[in-house]
C-alpha positions as CSV (number, residue, x, y, z in Angstrom):
1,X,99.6,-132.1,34.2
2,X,100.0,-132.2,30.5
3,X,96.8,-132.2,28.2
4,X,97.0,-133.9,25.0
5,X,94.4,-133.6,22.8
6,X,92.7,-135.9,20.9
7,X,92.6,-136.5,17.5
8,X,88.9,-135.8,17.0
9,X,89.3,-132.4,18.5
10,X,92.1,-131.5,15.5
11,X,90.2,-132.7,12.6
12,X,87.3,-130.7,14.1
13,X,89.3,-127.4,13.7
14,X,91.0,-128.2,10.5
15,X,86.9,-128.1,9.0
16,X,85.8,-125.2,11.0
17,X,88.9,-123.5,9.7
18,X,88.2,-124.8,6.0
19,X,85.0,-123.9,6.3
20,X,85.7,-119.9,7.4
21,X,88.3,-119.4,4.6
22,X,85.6,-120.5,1.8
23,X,83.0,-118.1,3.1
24,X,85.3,-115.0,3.3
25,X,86.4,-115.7,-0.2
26,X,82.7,-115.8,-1.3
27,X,82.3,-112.8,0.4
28,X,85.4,-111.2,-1.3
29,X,84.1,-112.5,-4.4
30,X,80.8,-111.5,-4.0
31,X,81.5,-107.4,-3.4
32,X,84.4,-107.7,-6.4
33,X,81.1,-108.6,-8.6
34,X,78.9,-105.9,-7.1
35,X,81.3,-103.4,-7.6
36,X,82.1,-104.4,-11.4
37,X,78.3,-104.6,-11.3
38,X,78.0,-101.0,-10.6
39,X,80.7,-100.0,-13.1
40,X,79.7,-101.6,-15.7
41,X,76.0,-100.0,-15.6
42,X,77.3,-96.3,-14.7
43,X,79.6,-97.4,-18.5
44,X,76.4,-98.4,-20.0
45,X,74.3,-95.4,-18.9
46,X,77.4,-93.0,-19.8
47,X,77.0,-94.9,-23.3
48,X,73.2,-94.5,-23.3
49,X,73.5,-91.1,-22.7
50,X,75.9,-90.1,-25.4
51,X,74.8,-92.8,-27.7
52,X,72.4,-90.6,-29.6
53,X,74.7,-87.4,-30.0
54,X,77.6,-90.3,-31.0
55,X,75.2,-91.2,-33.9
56,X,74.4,-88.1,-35.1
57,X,77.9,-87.0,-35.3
58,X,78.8,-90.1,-37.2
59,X,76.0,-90.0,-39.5
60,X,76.8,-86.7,-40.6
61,X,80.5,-87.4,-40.3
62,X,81.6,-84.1,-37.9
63,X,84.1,-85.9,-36.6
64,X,82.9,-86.5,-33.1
65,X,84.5,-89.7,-31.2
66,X,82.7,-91.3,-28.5
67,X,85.3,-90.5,-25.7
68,X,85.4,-86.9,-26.5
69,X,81.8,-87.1,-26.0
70,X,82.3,-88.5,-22.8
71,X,84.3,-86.3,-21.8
72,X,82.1,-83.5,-22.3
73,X,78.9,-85.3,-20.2
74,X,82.3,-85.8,-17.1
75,X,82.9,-81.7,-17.4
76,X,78.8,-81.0,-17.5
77,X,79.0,-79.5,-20.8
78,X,75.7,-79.7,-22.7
79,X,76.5,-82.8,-25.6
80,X,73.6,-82.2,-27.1
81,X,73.7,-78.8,-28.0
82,X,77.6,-79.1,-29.0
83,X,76.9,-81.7,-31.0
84,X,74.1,-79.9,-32.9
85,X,76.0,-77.1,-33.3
86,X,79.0,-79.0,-34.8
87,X,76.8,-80.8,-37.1
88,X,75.2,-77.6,-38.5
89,X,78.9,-75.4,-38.5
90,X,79.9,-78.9,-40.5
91,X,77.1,-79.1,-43.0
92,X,77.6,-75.4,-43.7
93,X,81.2,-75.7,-44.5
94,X,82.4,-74.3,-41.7
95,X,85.1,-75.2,-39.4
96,X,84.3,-75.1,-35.7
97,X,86.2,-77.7,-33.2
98,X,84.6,-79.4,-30.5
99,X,87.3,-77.9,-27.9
100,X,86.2,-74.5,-29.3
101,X,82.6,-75.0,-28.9
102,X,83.2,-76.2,-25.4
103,X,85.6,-73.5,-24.2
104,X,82.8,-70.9,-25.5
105,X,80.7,-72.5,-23.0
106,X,82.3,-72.7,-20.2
107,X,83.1,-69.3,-20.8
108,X,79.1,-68.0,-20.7
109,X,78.2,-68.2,-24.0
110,X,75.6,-69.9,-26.2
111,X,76.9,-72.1,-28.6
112,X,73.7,-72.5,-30.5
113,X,73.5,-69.0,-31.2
114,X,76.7,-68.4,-31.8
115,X,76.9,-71.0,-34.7
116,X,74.3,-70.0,-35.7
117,X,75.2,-66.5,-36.3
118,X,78.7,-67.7,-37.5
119,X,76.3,-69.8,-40.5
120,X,74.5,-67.1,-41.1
121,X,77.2,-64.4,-42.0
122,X,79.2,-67.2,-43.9
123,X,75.6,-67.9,-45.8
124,X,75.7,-64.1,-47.1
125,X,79.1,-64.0,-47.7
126,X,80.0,-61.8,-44.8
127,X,83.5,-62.2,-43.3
128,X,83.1,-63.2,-39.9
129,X,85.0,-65.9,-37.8
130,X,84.5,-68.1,-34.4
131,X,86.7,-65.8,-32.6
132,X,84.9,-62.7,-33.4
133,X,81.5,-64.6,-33.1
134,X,82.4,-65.4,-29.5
135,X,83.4,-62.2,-29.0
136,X,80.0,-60.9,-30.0
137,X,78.1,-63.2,-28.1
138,X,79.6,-62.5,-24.9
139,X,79.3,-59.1,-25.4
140,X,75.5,-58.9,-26.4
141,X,74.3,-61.2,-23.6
142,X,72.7,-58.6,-21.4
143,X,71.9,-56.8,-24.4
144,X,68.5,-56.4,-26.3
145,X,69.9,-57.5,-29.4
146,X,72.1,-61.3,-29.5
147,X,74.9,-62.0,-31.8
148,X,72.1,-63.7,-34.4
149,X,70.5,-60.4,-34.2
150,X,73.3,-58.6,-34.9
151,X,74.1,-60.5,-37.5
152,X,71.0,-60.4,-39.3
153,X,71.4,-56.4,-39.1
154,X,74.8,-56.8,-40.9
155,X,73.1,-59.0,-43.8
156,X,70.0,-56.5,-44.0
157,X,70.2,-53.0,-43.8
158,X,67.7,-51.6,-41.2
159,X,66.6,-47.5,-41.7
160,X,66.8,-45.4,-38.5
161,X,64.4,-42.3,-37.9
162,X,66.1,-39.5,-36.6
163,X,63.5,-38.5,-33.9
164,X,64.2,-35.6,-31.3
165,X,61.7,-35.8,-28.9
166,X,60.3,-32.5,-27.7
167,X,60.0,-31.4,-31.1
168,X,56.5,-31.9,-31.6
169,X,54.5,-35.1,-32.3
170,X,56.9,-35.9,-35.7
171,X,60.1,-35.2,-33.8
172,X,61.6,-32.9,-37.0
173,X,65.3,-31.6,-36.9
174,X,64.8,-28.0,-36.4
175,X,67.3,-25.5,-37.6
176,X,67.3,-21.4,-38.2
177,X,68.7,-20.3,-42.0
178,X,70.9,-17.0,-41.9
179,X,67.7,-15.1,-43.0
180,X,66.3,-16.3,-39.7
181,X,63.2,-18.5,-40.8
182,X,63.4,-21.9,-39.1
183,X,63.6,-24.8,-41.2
184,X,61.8,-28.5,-39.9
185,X,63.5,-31.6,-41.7
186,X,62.8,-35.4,-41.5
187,X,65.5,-37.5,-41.7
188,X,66.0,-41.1,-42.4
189,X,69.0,-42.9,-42.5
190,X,69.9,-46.8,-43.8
191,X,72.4,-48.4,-42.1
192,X,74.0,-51.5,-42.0
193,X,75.9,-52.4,-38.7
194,X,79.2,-53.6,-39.3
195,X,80.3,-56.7,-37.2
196,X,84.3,-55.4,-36.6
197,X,83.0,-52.2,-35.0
198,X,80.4,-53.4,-33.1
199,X,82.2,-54.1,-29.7
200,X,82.7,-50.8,-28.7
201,X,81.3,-49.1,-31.2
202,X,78.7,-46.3,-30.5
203,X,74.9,-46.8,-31.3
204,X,71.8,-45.3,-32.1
205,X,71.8,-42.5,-30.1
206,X,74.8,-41.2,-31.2
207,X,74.1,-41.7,-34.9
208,X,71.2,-39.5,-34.4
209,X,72.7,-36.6,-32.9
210,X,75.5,-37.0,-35.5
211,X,72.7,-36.4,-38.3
212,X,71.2,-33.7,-36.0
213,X,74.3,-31.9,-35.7
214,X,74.6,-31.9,-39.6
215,X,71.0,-30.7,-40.3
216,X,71.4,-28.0,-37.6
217,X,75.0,-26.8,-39.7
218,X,73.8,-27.7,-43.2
219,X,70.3,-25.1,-42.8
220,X,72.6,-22.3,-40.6
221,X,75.4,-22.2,-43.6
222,X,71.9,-21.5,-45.8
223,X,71.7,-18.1,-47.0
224,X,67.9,-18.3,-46.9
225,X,65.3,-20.8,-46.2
226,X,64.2,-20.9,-49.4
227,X,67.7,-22.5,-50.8
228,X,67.3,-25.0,-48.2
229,X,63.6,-26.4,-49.3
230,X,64.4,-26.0,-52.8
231,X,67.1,-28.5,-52.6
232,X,67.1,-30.8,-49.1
233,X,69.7,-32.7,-51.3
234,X,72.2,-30.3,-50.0
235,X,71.9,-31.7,-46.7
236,X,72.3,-35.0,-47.1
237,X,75.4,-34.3,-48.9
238,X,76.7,-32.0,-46.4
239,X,76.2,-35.1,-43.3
240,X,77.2,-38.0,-45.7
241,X,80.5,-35.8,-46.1
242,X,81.2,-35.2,-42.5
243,X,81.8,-39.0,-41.4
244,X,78.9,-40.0,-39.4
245,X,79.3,-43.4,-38.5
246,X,83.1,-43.0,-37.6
247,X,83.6,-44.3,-34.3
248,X,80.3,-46.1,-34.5
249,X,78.6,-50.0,-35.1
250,X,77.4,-48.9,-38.4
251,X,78.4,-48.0,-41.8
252,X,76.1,-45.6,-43.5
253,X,74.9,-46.5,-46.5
254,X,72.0,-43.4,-47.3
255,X,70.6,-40.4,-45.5
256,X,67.3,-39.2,-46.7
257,X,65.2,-36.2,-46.2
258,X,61.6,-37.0,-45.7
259,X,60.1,-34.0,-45.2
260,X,61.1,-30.0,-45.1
261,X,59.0,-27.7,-43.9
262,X,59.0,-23.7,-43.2
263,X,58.7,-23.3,-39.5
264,X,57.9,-19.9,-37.1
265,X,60.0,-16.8,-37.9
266,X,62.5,-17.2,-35.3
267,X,64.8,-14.4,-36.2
268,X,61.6,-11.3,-35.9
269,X,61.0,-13.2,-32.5
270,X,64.3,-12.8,-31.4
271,X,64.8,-9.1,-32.3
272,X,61.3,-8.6,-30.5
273,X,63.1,-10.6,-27.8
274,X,66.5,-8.1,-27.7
275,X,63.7,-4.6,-28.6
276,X,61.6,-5.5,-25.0
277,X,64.6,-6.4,-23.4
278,X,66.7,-3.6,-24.1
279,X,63.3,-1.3,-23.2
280,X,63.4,-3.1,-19.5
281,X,67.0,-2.2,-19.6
282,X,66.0,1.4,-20.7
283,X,64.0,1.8,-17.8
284,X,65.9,0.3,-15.3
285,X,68.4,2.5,-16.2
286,X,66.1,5.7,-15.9
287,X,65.0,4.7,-12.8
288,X,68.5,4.4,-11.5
289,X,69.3,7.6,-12.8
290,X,66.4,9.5,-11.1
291,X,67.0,7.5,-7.9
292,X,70.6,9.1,-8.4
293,X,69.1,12.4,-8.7
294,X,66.7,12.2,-6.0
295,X,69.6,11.1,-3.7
296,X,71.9,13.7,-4.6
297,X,68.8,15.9,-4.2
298,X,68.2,15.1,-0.7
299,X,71.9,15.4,-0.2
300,X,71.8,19.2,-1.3
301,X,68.7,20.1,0.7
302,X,70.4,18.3,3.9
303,X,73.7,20.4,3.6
304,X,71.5,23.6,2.8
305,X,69.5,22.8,6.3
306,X,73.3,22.4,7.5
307,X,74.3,25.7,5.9
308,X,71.7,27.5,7.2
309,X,71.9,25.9,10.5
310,X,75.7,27.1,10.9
311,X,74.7,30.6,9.4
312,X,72.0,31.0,12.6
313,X,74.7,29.8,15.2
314,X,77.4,32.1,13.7
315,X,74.5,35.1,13.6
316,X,73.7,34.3,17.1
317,X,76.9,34.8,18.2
318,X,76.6,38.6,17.3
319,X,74.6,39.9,19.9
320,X,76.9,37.9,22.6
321,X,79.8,40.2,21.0
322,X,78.4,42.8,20.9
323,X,77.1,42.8,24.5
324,X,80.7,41.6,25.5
325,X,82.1,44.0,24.2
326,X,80.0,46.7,25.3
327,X,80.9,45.2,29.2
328,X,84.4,45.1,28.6
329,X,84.2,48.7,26.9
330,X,85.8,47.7,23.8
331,X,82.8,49.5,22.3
332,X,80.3,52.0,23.5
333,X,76.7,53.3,22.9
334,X,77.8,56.0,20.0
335,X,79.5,52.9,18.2
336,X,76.3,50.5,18.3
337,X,74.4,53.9,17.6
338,X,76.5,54.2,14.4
339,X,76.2,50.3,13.4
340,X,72.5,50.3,13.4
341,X,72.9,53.0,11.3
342,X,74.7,51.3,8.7
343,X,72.2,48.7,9.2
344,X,69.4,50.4,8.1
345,X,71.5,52.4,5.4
346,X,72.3,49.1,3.7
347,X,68.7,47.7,4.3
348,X,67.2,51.1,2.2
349,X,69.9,50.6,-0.3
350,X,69.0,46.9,-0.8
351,X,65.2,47.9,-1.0
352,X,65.8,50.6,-3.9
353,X,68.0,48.5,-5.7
354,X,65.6,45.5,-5.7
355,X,62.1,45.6,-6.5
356,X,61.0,42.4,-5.6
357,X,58.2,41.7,-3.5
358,X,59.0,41.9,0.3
359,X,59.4,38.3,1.1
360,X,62.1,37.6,-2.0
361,X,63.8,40.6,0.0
362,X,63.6,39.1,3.2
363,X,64.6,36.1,1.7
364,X,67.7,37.7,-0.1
365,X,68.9,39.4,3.0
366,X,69.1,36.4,4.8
């Protein structure tokens, strides 16, 4: 069976169908004009935000278009602060680009300070460029001093006391003449730090011990103490010769002596020093000597005790013989009859020829 149908059911479609195309094109329509909705207010709050740095570049003429501005807020640079600091490099007459300023930034450093310190130094008339101010400010960031600092120290000299601690409360430079009276100095010295050497360049600490090295030599090439305090001028011309600040962040402009004062007698204390200590070695030496003695003493009276000792075996052995021989008839009664004669010959002899008392007899006979 065929179905046909009717011409009010094909009119009905051809308006339900009409009807579904206009509402998906609304809806098209609709999220098209949301979305250019949404992108033209993120464009008009991107414009907001940069507006007032775009101004203030224009008004001061630095330069500054409103894309590269832009740009900057899209990489999360600071516009602001770039912008400032063009302005002010600008205004002073000196030539910093925006990329410059960025890239100093993104590598860790502080524009503002940096262009500031780059104003500054071109202010005094000190040659200094971006390159070098970069440079400076990424290598003072963890310091206590920043590049402005630094740069401020460059335009105005700054003195340095040459304290060494555990020399008293005023920390004097200490140093023994040839006549062997100490000498206590002061020292000052004006520096100004010098911005090529200061990367790498050595600091206080070694300036100081540069100048205490030079004190110490300057009073020990003195002849007497008295030279030295009658002209301290002598020193300062002895350290300004020998190059202090090479290899350092400064260049030296003065070094002055403060004070100069007569200190203890250092070379009396060290021949007292050398006088007790060559007595201790005195008498260590005497004592090792008798306890030689006394060794070699003791060494004598045990091989006398050893002497004597062999002497009473070997007189023991006499009798022994002598009774041997007397059993094996080697000898008889008139031959020990005539040996105790001899004995007592030689003991009479002995006694006439020595008139000491009896017990230095005894005592020689034995």
């Amino acid at each position: 069976m065929t179905i046909t149908p009717s011409v009010a059911t094909i009119a009905a479609f051809h308006a339900n169908f009409a009807a579904s195309g206009d509402a998906a094109g609304f809806y098209w329509k609709l999220i098209l004009g949301i979305v250019a909705g949404s992108l033209a207010l993120l464009i008009f709050v991107i414009v907001i935000s940069v507006a007032g740095a775009w101004i203030r570049a224009l008004s001061a003429r630095a330069g500054v278009g409103l894309t590269d501005l832009i740009g900057l807020l899209l990489r999360r640079a600071p516009v602001n602060a770039i912008v400032d600091a063009r302005i002010a490099a600008i205004k002073a007459r000196v030539f910093v680009g925006l990329e410059d300023l960025e890239a100093h930034h993104l590598a860790g450093g502080s524009v503002t300070l940096t262009a500031r310190a780059l104003i500054t130094a071109a202010n005094a008339g000190v040659p200094f460029e971006w390159g070098k101010s970069c440079a400076l400010d990424l290598a003072t960031r963890s310091a206590p001093k920043n590049v402005l600092d630094v740069v401020l120290d460059a335009v105005n000299p700054q003195v340095i006391d040459c304290v060494v601690s555990g020399n008293g409360a005023d920390g004097a430079i200490e140093g023994v003449a040839r006549d062997g009276i100490q000498v206590r100095v002061n020292v000052r010295v004006s520096v100004r730090t010098s911005l090529d050497r200061y990367i790498g360049g050595a600091r206080e600490g070694t300036l100081i011990a540069r100048v205490s090295e030079g004190v110490i030599s300057a009073i020990g090439a003195a002849e007497s103490h008295r030279v030295v305090l009658e002209n301290p001028g002598q020193i300062s011309k002895a350290i300004l010769g020998s190059g202090i600040d090479a290899g350092t962040a400064f260049d030296v402009l003065s070094v002055d002596i403060v004070a100069a004062s007569a200190g203890e007698n250092v070379g009396a204390r060290l021949q007292a020093e050398q006088a007790e200590a060559g007595k201790v070695s005195a008498r260590a030496q005497a004592e090792i000597r008798r306890a030689t003695a006394i060794a070699a003493e003791q060494e004598m009276r045990a091989k006398e005790r050893r002497m004597r000792a062999l002497r009473i075996e070997s007189e023991a052995q006499v009798p022994l013989a002598l009774a041997d021989a007397l059993r094996t008839g080697r000898l008889g009664a008139a031959d020990i009859y005539r040996l105790e004669n001899l004995k007592a010959d030689t003991q009479m002899r002995l006694n006439l020829s020595l008139p000491e008392p009896e017990t230095g007899k005894n005592n020689l006979l034995q």
